[in-house]
C-alpha positions as CSV (number, residue, x, y, z in Angstrom):
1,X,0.0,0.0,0.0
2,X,1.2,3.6,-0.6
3,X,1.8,6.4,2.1
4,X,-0.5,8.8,2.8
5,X,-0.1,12.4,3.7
6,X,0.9,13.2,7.6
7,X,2.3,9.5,7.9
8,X,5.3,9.6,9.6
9,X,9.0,7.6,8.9
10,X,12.1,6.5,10.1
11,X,11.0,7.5,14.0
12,X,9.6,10.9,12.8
13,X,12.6,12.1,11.1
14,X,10.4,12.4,7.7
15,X,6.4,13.0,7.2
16,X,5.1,12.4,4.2
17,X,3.0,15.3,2.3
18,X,2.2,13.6,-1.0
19,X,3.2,11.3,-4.2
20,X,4.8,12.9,-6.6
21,X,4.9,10.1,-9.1
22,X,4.8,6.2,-9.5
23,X,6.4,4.2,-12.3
24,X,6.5,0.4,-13.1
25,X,9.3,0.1,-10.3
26,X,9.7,2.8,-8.1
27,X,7.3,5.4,-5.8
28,X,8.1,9.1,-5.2
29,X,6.6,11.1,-2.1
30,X,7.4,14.7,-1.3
31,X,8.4,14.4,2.5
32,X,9.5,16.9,5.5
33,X,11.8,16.5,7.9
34,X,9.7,15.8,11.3
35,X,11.6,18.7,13.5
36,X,12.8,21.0,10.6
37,X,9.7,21.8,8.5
38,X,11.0,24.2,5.9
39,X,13.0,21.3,4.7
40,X,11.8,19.4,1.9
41,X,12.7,16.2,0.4
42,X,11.9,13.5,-2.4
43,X,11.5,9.8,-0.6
44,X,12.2,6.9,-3.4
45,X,10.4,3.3,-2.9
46,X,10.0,0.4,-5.1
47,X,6.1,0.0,-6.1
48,X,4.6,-2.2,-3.2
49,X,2.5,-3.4,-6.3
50,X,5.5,-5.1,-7.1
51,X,5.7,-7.5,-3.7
52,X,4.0,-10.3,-5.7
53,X,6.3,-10.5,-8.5
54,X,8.8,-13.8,-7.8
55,X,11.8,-11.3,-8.9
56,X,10.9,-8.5,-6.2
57,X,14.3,-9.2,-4.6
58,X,15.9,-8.6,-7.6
59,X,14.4,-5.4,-8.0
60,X,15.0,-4.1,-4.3
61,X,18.7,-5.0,-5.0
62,X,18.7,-3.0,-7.9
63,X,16.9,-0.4,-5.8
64,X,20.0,-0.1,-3.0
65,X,22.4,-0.6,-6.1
66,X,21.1,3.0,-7.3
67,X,21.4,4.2,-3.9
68,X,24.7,3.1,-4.0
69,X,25.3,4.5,-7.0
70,X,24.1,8.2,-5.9
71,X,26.1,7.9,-3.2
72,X,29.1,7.8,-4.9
73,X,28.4,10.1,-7.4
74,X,27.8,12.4,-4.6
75,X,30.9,11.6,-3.0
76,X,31.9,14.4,-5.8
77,X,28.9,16.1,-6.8
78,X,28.0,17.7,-10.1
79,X,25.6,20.2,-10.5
80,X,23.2,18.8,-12.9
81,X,22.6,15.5,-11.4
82,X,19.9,15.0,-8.5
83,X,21.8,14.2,-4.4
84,X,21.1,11.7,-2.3
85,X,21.1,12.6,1.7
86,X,20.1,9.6,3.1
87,X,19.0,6.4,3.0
88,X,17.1,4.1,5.7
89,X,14.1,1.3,6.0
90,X,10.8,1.6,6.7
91,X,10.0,-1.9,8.0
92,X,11.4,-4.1,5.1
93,X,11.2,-1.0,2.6
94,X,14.3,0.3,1.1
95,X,13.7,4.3,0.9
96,X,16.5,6.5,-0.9
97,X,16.3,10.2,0.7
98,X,17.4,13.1,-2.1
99,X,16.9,16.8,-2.6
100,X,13.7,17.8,-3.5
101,X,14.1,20.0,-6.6
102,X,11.3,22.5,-6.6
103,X,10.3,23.1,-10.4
104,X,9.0,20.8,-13.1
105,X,10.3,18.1,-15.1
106,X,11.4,19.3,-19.4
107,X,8.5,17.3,-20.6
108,X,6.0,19.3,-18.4
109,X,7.2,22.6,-19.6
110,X,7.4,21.5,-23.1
111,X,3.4,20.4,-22.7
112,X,3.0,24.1,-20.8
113,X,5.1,26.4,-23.5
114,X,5.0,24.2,-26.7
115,X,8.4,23.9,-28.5
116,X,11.0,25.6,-26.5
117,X,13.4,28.5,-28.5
118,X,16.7,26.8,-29.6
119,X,18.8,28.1,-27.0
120,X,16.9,27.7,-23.9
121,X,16.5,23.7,-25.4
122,X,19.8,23.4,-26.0
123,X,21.3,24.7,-22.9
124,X,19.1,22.3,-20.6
125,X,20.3,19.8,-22.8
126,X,23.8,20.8,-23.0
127,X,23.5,20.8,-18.8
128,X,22.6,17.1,-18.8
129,X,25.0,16.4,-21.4
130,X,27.6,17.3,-19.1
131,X,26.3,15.6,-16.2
132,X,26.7,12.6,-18.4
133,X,29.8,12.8,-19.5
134,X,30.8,12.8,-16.1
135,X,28.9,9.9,-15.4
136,X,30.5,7.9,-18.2
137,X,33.9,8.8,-17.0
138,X,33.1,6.7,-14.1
139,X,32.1,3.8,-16.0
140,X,28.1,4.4,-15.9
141,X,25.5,4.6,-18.0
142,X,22.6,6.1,-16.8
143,X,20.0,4.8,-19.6
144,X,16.8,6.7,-18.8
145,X,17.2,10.2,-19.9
146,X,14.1,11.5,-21.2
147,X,12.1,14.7,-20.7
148,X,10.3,13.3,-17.9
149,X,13.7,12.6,-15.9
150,X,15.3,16.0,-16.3
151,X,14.3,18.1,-13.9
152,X,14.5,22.3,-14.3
153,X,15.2,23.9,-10.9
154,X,14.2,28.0,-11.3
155,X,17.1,30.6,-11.4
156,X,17.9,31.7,-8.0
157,X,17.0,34.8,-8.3
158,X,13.7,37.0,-9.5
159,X,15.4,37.6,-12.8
160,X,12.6,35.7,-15.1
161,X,15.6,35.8,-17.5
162,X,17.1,33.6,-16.1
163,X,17.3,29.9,-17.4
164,X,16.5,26.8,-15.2
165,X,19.0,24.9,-14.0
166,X,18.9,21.6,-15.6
167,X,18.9,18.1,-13.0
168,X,18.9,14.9,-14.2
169,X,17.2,12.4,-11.8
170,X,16.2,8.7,-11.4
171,X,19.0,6.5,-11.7
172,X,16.8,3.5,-11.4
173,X,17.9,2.1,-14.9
174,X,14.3,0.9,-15.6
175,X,15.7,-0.5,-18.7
176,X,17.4,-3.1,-16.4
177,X,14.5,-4.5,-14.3
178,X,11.2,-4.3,-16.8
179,X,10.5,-6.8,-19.0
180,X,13.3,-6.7,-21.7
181,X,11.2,-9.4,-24.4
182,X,11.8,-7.8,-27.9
183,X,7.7,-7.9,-28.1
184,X,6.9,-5.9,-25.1
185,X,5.4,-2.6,-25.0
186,X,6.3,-1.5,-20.8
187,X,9.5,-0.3,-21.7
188,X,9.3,3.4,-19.8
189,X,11.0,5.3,-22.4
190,X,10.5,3.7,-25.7
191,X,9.9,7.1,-27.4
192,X,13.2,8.1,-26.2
193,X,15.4,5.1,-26.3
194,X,17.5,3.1,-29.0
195,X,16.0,-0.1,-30.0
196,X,19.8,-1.7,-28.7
197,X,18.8,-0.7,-25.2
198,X,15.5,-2.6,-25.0
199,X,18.1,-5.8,-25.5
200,X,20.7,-4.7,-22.9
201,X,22.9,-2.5,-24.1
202,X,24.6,-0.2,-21.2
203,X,27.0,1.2,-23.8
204,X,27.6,5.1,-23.7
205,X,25.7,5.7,-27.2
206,X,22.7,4.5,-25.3
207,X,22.5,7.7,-24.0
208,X,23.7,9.9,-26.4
209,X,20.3,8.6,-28.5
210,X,18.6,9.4,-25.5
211,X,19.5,12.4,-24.8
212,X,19.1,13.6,-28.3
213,X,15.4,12.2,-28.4
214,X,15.0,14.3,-25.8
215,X,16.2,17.5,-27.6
216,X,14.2,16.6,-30.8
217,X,11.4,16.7,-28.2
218,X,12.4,20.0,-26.5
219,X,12.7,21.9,-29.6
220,X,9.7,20.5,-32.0
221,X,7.0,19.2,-28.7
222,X,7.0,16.4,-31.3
223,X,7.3,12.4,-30.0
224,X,10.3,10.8,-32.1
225,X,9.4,8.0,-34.3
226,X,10.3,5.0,-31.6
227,X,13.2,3.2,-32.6
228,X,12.1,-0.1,-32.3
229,X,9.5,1.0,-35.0
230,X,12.1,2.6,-36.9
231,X,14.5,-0.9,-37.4
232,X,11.9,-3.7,-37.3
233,X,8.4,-1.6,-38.8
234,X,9.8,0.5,-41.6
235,X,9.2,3.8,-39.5
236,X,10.7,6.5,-40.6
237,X,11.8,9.2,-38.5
238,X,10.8,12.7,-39.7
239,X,13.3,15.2,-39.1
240,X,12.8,17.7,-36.5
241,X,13.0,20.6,-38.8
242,X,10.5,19.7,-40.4
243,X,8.4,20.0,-37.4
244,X,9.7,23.7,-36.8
245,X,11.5,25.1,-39.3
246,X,13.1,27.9,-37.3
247,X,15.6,25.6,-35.9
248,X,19.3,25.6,-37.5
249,X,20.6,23.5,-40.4
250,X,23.6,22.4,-37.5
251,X,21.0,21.6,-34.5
252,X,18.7,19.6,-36.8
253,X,22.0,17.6,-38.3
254,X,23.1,17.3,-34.9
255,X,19.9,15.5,-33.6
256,X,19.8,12.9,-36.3
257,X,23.4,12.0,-35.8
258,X,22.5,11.7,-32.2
259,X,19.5,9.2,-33.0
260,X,21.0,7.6,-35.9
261,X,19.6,4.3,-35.9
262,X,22.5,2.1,-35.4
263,X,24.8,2.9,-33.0
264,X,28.3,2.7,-34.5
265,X,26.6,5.7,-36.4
266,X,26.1,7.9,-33.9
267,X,29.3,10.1,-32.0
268,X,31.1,7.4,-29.8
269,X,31.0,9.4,-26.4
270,X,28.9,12.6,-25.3
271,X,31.4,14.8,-25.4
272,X,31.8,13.8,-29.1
273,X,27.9,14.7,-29.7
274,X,27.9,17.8,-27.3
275,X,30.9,19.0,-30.0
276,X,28.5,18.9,-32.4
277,X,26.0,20.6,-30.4
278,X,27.5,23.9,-29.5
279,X,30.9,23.3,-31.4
280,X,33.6,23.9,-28.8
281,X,31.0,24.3,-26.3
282,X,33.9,23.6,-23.4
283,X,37.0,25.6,-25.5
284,X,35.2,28.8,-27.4
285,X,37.7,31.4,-28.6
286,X,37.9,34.1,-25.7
287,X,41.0,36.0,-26.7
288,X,41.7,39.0,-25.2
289,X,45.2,41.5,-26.7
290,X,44.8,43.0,-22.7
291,X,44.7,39.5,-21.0
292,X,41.1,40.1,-20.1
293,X,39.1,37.1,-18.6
294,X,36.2,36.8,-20.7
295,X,34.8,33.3,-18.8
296,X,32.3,34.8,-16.8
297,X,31.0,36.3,-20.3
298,X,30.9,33.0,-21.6
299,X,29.1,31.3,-18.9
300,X,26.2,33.8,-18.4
301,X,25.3,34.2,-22.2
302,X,25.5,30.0,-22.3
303,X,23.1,30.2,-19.5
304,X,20.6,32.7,-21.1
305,X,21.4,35.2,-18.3
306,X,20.9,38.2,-20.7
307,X,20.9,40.8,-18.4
308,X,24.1,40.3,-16.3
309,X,25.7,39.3,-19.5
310,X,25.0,43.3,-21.4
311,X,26.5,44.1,-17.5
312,X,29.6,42.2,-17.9
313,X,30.1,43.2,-21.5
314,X,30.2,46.7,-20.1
315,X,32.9,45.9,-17.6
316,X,35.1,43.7,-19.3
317,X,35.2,46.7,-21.9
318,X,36.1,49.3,-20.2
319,X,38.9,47.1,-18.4
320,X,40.0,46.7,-22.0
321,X,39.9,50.2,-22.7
322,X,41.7,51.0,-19.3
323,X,38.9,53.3,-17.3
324,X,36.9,52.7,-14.7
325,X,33.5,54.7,-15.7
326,X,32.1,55.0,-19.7
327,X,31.5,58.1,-18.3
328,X,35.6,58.9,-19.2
329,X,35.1,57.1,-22.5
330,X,35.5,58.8,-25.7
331,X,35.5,57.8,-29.3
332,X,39.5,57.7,-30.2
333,X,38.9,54.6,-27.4
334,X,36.0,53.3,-29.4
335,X,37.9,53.4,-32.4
336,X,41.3,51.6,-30.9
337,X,39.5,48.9,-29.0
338,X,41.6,46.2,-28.9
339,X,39.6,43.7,-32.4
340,X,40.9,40.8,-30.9
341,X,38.8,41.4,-27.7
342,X,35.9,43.1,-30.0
343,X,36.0,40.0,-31.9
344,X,35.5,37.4,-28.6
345,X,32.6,39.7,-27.0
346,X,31.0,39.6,-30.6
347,X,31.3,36.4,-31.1
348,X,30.2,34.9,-27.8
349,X,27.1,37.2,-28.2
350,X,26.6,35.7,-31.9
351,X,26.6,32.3,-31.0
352,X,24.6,31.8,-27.7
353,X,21.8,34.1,-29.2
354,X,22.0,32.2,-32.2
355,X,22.8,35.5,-34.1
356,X,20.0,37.6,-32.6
357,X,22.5,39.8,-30.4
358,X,25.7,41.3,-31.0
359,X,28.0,44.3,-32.3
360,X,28.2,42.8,-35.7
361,X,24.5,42.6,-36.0
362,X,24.0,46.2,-34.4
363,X,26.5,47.1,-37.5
364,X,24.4,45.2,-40.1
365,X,21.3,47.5,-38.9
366,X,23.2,50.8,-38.1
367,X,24.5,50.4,-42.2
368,X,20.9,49.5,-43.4
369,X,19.1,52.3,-41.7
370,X,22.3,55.2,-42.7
371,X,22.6,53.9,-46.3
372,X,26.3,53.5,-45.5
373,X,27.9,50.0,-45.5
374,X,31.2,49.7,-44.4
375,X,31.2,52.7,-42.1
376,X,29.9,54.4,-39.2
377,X,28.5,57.9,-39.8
378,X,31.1,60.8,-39.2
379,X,28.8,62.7,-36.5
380,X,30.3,66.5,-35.6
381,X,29.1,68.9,-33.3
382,X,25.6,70.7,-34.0
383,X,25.8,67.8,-37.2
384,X,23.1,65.4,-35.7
385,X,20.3,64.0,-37.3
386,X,18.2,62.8,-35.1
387,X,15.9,60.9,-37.9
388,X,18.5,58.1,-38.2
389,X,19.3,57.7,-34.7
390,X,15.4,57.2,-33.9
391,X,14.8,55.1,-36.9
392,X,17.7,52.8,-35.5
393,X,16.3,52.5,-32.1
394,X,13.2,51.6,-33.1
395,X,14.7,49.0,-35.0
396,X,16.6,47.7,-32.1
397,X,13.7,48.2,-30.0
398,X,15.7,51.2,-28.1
399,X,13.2,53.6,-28.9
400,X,9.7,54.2,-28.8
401,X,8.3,55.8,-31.7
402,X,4.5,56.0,-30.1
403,X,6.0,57.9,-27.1
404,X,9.0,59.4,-28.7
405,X,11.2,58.2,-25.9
406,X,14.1,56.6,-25.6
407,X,14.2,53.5,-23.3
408,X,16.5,53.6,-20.1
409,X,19.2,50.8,-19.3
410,X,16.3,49.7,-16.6
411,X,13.9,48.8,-19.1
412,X,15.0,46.4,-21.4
413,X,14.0,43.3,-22.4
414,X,16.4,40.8,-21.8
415,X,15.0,37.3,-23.7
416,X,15.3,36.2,-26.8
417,X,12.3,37.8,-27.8
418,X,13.8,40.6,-27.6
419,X,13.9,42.8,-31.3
420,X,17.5,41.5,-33.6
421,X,20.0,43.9,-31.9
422,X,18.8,44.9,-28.9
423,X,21.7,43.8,-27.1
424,X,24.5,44.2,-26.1
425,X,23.0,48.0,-24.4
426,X,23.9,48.9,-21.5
427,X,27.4,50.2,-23.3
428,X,24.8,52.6,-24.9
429,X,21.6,53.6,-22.8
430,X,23.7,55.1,-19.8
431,X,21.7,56.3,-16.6
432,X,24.1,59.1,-16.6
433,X,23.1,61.0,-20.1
434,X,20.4,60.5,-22.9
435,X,20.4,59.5,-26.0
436,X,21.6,62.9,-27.8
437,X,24.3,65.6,-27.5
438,X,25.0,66.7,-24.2
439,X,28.2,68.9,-23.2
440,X,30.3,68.5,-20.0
441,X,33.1,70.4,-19.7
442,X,33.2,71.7,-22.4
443,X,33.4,67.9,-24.3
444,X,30.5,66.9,-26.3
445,X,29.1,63.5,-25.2
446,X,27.1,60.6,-26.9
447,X,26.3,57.2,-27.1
448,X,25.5,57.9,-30.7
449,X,29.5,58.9,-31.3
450,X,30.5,56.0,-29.6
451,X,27.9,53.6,-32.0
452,X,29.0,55.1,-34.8
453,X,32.9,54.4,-33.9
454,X,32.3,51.1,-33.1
455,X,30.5,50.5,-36.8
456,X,34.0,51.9,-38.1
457,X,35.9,49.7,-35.6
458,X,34.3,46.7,-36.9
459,X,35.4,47.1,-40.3
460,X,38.4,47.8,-39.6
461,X,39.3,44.8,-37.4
462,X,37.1,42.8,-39.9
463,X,34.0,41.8,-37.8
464,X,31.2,41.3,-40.4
């Protein structure tokens, strides 16, 4: 029989308050702890339903095997892979304690949002990709990885910018404890798993097919054509861009080579298949001619963090330009920024908005909107026209034609739904001037000079 709310285990340490899910092998309750209430955990059981089947002692080995197995992995935790805290019986029931991971699961927000944007997909996946590469290193295969086992803990903070945090969960390995006859139709993840697996396969390409169903998943809210279908019913599996079009040529490519049907055709390891993912997603160019660290760059605009990303830009370039405020800054630095530096902040913004945001494609609009390719417009004192500037922020979504106002740094939008080019900013919307000519001290100030001398700069150091 299953727990019910308020029951109480292990002498009162843990009360239940509710199930969060059963599968053919294991139970999950939500649980307190009985003296500290504000802390929450996930209590794992095998299904009770199971007590009658002859090989129920095989299956609670298995069950302390995974608890075993957490364990260790937690000996050196990763961040994308669920912790164990402790582990006890209730009576003669095994029950695996872990950290309760307040969110939902990739297939639930698929269901709620439809197909996810290509980055947010791909950096969840990219998350548990990781998490599995460490697990392979350590001779493991987890074997289970579909949407319903990676869970998405919230950003920490109130920043709805802010990506999950991806967790992957449940290291049951159903695959090695339901029914593995070549006719059945129990196995958990059939969608999501390579036909080699429903025969025994704990090889590492088990779950690089896996994990790539899952992604095909993310990105089209579209079930894979099974691959037991595929090899012995003449399925064919349609390709994901055909279900959303918007996705890239190189994200499509790098889902089928992820599911290819037989495994000595897919990539060998999941770092291999993560390569193809986000190429040189552990080694991308961030040089710097001023030994600038651009790491933290990297990091928050692999994450999606949009808004502390257009903060670091900011700082990492004026500790290239050698000033502490942009207040200081002037054009002549503009127009001697260091390209190889220019060239890693543009790039990193490129790739992880998947060439939404970026210097090079402010340039592309800037030359569209003055007529001028190849240049920036040579802007003097009492020589402004204003018509271009505003056309150009409306196009980058700086500018609000309705209102006639120009936005301020604090109102932004900082997700991909942002308009093409309305980021990197905060090197531009300053809370300290607006958007036209001011004097101080007898200097003439504006973000516009400093736009239209990075256009220049970009041509010069060859950033298209």
């Amino acid at each position: 029989m299953f727990w019910t709310t308020g029951q109480q285990l292990d002498n009162g340490k843990y009360v239940i308050d509710s199930v969060l899910g059963q599968g053919g092998f294991g139970v999950t309750y939500r649980a307190r702890h009985g003296r500290l209430n504000d802390l929450t955990f996930v209590i794992k059981t095998p299904n009770p339903f199971l007590r009658k089947d002859r090989e129920y002692a095989r299956y609670v080995e298995r069950f302390i095997k995974e608890a075993q197995l957490l364990a260790k992995l937690c000996a050196n935790p990763h961040p994308h892979i669920v912790r164990v805290s402790d582990f006890f019986y209730e009576g003669d029931m095994p029950c695996l304690v872990m950290e309760y991971i307040a969110g939902e699961n990739l297939s639930d927000l698929v269901e709620r949002k439809g197909a996810l944007p290509e980055t947010e997909a791909v950096e969840y996946i990219r998350q548990v990709g990781d998490a599995l590469v460490f697990i392979h290193q350590r001779k493991l295969v987890h074997r289970d990885t579909h949407p319903g086992n990676i869970m998405l803990r919230p950003g920490r903070d109130a920043d709805l910018s802010r990506l999950s945090q991806a967790i992957l969960i449940d290291f049951g390995l159903a695959g090695e404890i339901l029914p593995k006859s070549p006719t059945s139709r129990h196995f958990a993840n059939k969608d999501f798993a390579p036909y080699e697996q429903m025969m025994g396969s704990v090889a590492p390409t088990v779950d690089v097919y896996c994990l790539a169903a899952s992604l095909y998943y993310a990105v089209t809210r579209e079930y894979p054509a099974a691959a037991w279908d595929r090899r012995y019913h003449s399925a064919d599996l349609v390709a994901p861009q055909q279900h959303n079009p918007r996705i890239s040529k190189d994200l499509n490519q790098a889902i089928l080579s992820g599911m290819a049907l037989e495994p000595e055709n897919r990539p060998q390891s999941m770092g291999e298949w993560l390569q193809m993912l986000v190429p040189e997603v552990t080694g991308d160019d961030r040089s710097s001619e001023q030994g600038i660290d651009y790491n933290k760059l990297r990091e928050l605009l692999a994450s999606g963090n949009w808004k502390q990303a257009d903060q670091e830009t900011a700082d990492r370039m004026l500790e290239a330009i050698g000033k502490e405020r942009w207040w200081d800054v002037t054009s002549n630095d503009i127009s001697e920024f260091p390209c190889a530096d220019l060239r890693t902040i543009d790039t990193l913004w490129v790739k992880y908005s998947n060439g939404r945001f970026g210097f090079s494609v402010q340039k592309r609009i800037w030359e569209s909107v003055t007529g001028k390719p190849g240049e920036g417009v040579v802007v003097k004192p009492g020589e402004w026209d204003l018509k271009i500037y505003k056309k150009f922020g409306d196009r980058v979504g700086w500018y609000v034609k309705q209102k006639d106002e120009w936005l301020s740094n604090s109102n932004l939008t900082f997700t991909l739904n942002a308009a093409e080019g309305h980021l990197p900013a905060l090197v531009w919307l300053h809370p300290f001037y607006p958007l036209h000519p001011l004097w101080i001290n007898g200097r003439e100030i504006s973000n516009w000079v400093l736009l239209s001398s990075l256009v220049s700069r970009l041509v010069k150091c060859s950033i298209a």
